[in-house]
C-alpha positions as CSV (number, residue, x, y, z in Angstrom):
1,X,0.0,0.0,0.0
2,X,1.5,3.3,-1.0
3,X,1.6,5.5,2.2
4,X,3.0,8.6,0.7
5,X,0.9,11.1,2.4
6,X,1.4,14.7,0.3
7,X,-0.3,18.0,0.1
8,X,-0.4,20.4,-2.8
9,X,0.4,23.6,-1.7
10,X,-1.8,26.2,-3.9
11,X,-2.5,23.4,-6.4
12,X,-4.6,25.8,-8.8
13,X,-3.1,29.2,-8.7
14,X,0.3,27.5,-9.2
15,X,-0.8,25.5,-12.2
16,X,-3.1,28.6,-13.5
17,X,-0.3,31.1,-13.5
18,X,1.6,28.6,-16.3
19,X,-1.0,29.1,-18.7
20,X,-0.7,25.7,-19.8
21,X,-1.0,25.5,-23.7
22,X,-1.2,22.2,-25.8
23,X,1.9,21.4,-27.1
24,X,4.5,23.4,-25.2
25,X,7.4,22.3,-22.8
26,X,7.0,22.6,-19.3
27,X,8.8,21.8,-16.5
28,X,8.2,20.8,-12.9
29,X,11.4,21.4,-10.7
30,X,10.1,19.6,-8.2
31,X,7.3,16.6,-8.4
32,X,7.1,15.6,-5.1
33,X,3.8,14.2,-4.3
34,X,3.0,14.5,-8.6
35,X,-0.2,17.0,-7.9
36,X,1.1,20.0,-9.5
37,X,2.7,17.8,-12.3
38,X,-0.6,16.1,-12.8
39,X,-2.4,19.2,-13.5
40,X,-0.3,20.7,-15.6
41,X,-0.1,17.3,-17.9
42,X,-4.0,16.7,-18.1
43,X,-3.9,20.8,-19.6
44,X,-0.8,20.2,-21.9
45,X,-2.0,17.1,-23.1
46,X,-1.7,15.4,-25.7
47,X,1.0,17.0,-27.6
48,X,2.7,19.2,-24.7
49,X,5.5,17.7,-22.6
50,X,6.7,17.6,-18.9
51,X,9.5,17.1,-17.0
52,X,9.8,16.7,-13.5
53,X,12.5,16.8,-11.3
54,X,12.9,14.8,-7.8
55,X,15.9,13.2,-5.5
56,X,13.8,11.6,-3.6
57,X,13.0,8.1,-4.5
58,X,9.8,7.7,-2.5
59,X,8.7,10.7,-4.4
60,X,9.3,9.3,-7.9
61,X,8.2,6.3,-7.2
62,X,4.8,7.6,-5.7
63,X,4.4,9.6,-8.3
64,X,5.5,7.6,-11.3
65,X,2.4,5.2,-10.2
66,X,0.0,8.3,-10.1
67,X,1.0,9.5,-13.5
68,X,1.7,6.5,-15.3
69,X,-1.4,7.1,-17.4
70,X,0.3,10.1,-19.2
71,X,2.9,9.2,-21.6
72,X,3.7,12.8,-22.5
73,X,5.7,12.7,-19.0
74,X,9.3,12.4,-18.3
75,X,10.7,12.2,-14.2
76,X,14.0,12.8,-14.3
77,X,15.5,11.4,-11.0
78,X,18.1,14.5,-10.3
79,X,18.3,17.6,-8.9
80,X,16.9,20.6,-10.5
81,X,20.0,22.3,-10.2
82,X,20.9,20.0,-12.8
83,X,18.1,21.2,-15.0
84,X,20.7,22.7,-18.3
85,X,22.5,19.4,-18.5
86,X,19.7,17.1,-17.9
87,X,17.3,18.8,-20.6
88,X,20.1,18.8,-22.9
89,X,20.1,15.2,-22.7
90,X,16.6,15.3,-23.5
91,X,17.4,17.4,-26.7
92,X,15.7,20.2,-25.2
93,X,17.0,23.5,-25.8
94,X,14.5,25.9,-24.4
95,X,11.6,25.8,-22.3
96,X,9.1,26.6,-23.9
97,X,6.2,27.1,-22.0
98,X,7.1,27.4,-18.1
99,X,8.6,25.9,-15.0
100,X,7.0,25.7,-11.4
101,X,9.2,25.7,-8.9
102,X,7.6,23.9,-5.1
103,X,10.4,25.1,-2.5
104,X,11.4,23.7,0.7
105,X,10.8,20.2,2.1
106,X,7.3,18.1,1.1
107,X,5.0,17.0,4.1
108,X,5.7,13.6,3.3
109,X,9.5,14.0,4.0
110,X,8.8,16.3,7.2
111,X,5.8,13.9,8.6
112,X,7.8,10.3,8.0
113,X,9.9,9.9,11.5
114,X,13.0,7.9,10.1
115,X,13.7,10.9,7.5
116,X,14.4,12.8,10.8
117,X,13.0,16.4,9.9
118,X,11.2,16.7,12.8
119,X,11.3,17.1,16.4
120,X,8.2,16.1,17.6
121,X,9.2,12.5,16.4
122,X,12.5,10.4,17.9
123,X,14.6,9.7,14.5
124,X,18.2,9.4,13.9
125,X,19.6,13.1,12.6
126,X,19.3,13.1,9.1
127,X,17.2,15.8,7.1
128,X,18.7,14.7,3.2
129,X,16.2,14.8,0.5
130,X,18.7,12.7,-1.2
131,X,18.9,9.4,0.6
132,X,22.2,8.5,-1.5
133,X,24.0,11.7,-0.2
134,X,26.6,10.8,2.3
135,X,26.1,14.4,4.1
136,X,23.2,14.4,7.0
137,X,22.3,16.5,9.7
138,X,24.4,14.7,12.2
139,X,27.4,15.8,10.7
140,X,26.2,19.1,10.8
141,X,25.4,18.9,14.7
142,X,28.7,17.1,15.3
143,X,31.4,18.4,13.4
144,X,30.5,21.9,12.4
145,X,32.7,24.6,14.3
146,X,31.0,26.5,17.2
147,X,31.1,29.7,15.1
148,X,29.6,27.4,12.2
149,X,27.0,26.7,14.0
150,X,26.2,30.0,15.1
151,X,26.3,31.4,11.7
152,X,23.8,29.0,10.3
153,X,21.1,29.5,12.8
154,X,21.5,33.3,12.9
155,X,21.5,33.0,9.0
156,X,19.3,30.6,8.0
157,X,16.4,30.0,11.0
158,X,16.6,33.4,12.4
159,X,17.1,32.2,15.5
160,X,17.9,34.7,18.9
161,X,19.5,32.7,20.9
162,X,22.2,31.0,18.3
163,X,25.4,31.3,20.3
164,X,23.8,30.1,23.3
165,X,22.3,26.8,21.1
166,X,25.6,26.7,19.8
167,X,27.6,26.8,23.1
168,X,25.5,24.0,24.8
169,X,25.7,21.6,21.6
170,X,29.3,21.9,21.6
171,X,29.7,21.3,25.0
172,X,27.3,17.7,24.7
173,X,28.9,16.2,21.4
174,X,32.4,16.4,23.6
175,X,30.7,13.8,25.6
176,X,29.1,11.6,23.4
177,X,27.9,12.2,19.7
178,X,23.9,14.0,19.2
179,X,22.5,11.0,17.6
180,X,18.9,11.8,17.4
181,X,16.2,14.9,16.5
182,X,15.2,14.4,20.3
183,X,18.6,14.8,21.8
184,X,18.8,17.5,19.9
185,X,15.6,19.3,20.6
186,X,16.0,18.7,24.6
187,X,19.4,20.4,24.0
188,X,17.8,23.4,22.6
189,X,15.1,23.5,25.0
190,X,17.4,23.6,27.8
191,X,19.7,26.2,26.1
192,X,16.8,28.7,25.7
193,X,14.7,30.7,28.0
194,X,11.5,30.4,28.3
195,X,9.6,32.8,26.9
196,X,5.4,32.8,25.7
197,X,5.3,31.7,21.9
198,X,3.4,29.5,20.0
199,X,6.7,28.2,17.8
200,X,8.9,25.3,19.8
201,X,12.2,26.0,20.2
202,X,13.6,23.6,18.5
203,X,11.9,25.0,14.9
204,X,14.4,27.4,13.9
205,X,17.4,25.4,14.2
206,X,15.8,22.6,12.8
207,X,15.1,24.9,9.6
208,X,18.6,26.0,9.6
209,X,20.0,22.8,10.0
210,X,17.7,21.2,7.1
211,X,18.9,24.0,4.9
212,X,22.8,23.7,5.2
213,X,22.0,19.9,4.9
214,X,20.3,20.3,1.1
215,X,22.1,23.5,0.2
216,X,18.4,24.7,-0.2
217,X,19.2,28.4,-0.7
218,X,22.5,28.5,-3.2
219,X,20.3,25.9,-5.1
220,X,17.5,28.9,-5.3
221,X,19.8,31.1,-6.4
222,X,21.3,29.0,-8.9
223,X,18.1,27.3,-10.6
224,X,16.9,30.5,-10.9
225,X,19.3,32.0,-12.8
226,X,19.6,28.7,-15.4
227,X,15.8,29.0,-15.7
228,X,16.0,32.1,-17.2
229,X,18.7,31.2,-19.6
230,X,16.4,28.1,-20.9
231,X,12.9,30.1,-21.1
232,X,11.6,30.9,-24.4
233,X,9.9,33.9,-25.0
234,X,6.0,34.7,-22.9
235,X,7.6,31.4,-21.1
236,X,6.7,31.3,-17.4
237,X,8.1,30.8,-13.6
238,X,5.6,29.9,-11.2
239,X,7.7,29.8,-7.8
240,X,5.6,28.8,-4.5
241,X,8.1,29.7,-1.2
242,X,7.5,28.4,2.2
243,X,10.2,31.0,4.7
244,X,11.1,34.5,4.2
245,X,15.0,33.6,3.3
246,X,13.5,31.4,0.4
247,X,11.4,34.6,-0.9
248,X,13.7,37.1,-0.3
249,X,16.3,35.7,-2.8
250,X,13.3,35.1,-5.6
251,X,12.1,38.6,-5.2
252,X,15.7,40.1,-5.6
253,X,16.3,38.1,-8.4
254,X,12.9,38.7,-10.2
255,X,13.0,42.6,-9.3
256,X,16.9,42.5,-11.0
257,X,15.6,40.9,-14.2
258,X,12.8,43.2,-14.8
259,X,13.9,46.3,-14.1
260,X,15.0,48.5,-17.2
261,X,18.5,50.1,-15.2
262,X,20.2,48.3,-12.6
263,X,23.5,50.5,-13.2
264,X,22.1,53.7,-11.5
265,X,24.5,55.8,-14.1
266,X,23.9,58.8,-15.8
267,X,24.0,57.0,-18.9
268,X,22.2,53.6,-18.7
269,X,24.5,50.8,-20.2
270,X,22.3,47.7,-19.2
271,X,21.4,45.4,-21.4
272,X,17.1,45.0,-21.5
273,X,15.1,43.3,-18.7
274,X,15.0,39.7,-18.9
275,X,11.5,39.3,-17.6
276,X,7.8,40.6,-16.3
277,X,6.5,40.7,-13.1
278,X,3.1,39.1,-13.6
279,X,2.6,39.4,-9.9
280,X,4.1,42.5,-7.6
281,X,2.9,41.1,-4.6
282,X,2.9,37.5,-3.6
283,X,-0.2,35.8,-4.0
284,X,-1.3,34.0,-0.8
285,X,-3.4,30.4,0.0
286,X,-6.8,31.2,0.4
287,X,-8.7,31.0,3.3
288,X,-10.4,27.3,2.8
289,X,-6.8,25.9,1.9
290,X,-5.1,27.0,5.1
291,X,-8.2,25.0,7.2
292,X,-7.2,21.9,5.6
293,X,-3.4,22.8,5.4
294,X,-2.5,25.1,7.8
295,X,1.6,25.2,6.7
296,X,-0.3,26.8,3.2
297,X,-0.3,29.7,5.7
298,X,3.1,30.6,4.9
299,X,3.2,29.9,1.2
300,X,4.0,32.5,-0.8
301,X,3.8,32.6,-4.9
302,X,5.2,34.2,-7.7
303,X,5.0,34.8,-10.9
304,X,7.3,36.5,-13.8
305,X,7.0,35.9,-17.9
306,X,10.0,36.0,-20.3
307,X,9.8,38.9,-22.7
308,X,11.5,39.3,-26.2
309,X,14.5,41.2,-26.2
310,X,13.7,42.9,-29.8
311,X,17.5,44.1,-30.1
312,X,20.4,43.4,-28.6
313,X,22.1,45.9,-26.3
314,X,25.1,45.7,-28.6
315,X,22.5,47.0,-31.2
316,X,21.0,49.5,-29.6
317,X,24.0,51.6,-28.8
């Protein structure tokens, strides 16, 4: 029995951003659970085609099942920062019609105990989206420099009391190695104060620690910028973000790209904006989605178009 438990995450205003059109190329950086994929392929069918990107093989294989009815799909089991070489494998050379982008960690990978994402389950450290990576959150919480440590929970979970976290994991790894998410979490609880909030202690860290683990954030960065290399003209980015650090570097990027000057000089020397905003402001879950999935309260989606660049800058001057 499959037990892959999954939630779409704005299923519809994802998908409906895309403006799926018969016979286009689309791709789907991240298939997770398949629902986003599945959408998109029963609008692009039967002459459009998608590819979807996973590393986990739980995901592909739950989803492979789900969408076996569509032969118009290709899974590609690699990471999407991957996405110029493995498309040109395929004999793709542009993306034609769009790419959706589901960031951050899937409920099946944060709900299953032995993947060891959360804290409210006992699990060996661990956090990898890719099972066959030999990097984990144990070493992470056992060999990373005290500074190290510091500087990825200030960085990348936000979290106030960092050094003090820091301080008190260093000083319980010299006795014996963290093994588990609730060592860990009893050792943040204890190297905390207590204050009134409804977040546990332990969620920040864990965040930080998860993204060090899978390079979430560089990969952002990164996928984003070979997106727009491969998107064809009125070609779309559909990007759903979970955490402010994950937004934060797709607004920058998409408010770079579309602006006209980015030089600030006299004389403008930049070449022409590589995109649209389609969206200025995020568009939120509704209402009705965050009763039945209340982490859709912090989703966040955007949405930029490829525009034509009619000259070239070279051109121009």
């Amino acid at each position: 029995m499959d037990d892959f438990k999954h939630y779409t995450v704005m299923l519809n205003e994802a998908v409906d951003a895309l403006e799926c059109k018969d016979g286009k190329i689309y791709v789907d950086c991240t298939l997770g659970g398949g629902g986003h994929s599945e959408l998109i392929l029963k609008r692009i069918s039967p002459n459009g085609k998608l590819i979807s990107f996973d590393i986990d093989d739980e995901a592909i294989a739950h989803a492979r099942e789900r969408l076996k009815d569509y032969p118009n799909l290709t899974i590609v089991k690699s990471s999407y920062t991957n996405i110029k070489e493995e498309l040109k494998k395929l004999g793709i050379e542009k993306i034609t019609g769009g790419v959706i982008l589901d960031l951050g960690a899937s409920y099946h990978q944060l709900t299953k105990a032995e993947r060891g994402f959360s804290f409210s389950k006992d699990a060996p450290l661990d956090m990898r989206f890719n099972m066959q990576s030999d990097f984990s959150a144990y070493d992470v919480v056992n060999t990373y420099k005290e500074d190290d440590l510091v500087r990825i929970f200030s960085e990348y979970g936000e979290e106030r009391f960092s050094k003090r976290i820091a301080k008190k994991i260093v000083e319980v790894r010299k006795v014996k190695p963290i093994r588990t998410t609730k060592e860990l979490a009893d050792i943040i609880i204890s190297a905390t104060p207590r204050i009134k909030s409804n977040i546990h202690p332990a969620t920040r860290v864990f965040q930080a620690i998860r993204i060090e683990v899978n390079n979430e954030l560089k990969n952002v960065n990164f996928v984003l910028h070979d997106i727009l290399d491969l998107l064809d003209k009125d070609g779309i980015i559909s990007v759903i973000s979970f955490h402010s650090l994950e937004d934060r570097i797709v607004k920058q990027i998409f408010k770079f790209e579309s602006q006209k000057c980015r030089c600030n000089e006299m004389i403008c020397k930049c070449p022409p904006p590589r995109i649209e905003l389609v969206n200025r402001k995020p568009i939120m879950a509704s209402e009705k989605e965050i009763l039945e999935n209340p982490p859709s309260r912090s989703a966040k989606l955007r949405v930029v178009r490829a525009i034509l660049r009619i000259k070239t800058w070279e051109q121009r001057s």
